[in-house]
C-alpha positions, -999 to +999 in steps of 0.1 A: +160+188-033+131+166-024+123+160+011+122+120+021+090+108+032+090+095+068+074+064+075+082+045+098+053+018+092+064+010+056+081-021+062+053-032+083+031-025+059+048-042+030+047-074+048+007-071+053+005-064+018+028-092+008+003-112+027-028-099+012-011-099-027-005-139-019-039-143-008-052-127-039-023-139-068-007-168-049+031-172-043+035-174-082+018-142-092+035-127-060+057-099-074+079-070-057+058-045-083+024-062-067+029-058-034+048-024-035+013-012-050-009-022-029+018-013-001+014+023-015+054+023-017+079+032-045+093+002-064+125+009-048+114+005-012+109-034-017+147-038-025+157-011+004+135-032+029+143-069+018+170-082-001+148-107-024+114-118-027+124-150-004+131-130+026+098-107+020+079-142+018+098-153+049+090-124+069+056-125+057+047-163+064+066-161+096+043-131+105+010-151+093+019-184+112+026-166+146-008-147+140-024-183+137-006-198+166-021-170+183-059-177+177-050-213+183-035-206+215-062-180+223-089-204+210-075-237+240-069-211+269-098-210+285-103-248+282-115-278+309-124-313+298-131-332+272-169-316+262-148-284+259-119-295+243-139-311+214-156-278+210-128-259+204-110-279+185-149-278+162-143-238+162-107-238+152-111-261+124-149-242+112-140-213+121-103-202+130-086-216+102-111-222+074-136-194+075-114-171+055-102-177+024-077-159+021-061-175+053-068-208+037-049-201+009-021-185+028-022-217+045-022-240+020+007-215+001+025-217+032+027-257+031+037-258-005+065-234+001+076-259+032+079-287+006+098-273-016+124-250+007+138-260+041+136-220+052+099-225+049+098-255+065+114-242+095+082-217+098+061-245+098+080-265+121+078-236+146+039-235+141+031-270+147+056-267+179+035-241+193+005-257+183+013-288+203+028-268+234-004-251+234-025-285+234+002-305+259-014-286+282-047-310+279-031-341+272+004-355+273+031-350+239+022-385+217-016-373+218-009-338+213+008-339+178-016-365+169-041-343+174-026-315+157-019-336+129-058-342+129-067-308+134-045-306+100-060-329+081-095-319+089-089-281+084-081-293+048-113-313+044-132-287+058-120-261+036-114-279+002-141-306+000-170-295-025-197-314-001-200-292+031-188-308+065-203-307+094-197-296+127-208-323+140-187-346+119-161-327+132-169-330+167-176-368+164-139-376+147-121-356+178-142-371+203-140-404+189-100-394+183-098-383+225-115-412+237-083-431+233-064-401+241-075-389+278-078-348+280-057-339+319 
């Protein structure tokens, strides 16, 4: 009789490698056989851990977006004033969430998802909650997801546009943004 292999990580580590298989393939070329390989797990182990490919991608996203939130929140904490605000913001949206591309597609696979499936959408909904508590701390709730919803857009820009954008460009559009906005 053959022993069973303990490991007590393989669920973790079938999530991270849902997450990288995304990156690489996309939501549509996302497959249990896929990720189960580069999981270094039997087939059978998908189907043991997670009852269908939408609860692997649930896990996974929800896993991704509170490792996002994180750097975001990580990214304001330190934060005083305007001068310092604006800078941050700059390195979140050049840095944070567009420097990678695989996090820019698992962004950008995320969304999609979020359009088409209320489950997803509730992930993102989260994320932009936490986003927002994170910058009501420097400036009251209208302004707040107004400038998440910047942050957004230019994150997009940023990462998609075939003509490079500027950090300065950047900086000048959430100044410009704060100046009707006043940072507490």
């Amino acid at each position: 009789m053959s022993q069973r292999r303990h490991d007590p990580e393989r669920r973790d580590r079938i999530i991270d490698s849902a997450l990288a298989t995304i990156a690489e393939h996309g939501v549509a070329g996302t497959t249990h056989r896929k990720v189960a390989k580069h999981a270094d797990v039997p087939l059978g182990s998908m189907t043991y851990h997670f009852a269908d490919m939408d609860e692997l991608l649930r896990e996974a996203f929800t896993r991704y977006a509170k490792r996002i939130a994180r750097r975001f929140a990580d990214r304001l904490a330190a934060v005083s004033g305007t001068d310092q605000l604006v800078a941050a913001i700059a390195d979140l949206v050049h840095h944070d969430l567009s420097e990678s591309p695989e996090d820019v597609v698992l962004t950008l696979e995320l969304y999609t998802l979020a359009a088409r499936k209320p489950d997803f959408r509730r992930i993102t909904h989260d994320w932009m909650e936490q986003s927002r508590a994170v910058l009501e701390r420097h400036m009251d709730a209208t302004a707040a997801f107004e400038v998440d919803a910047l942050i957004e857009g230019l994150f997009i820009h940023v990462s998609l546009d075939q003509q490079p954008r500027s950090r300065a460009g950047t900086e000048r559009a959430v100044r410009r943004f704060l100046t009707e906005a006043p940072v507490r």
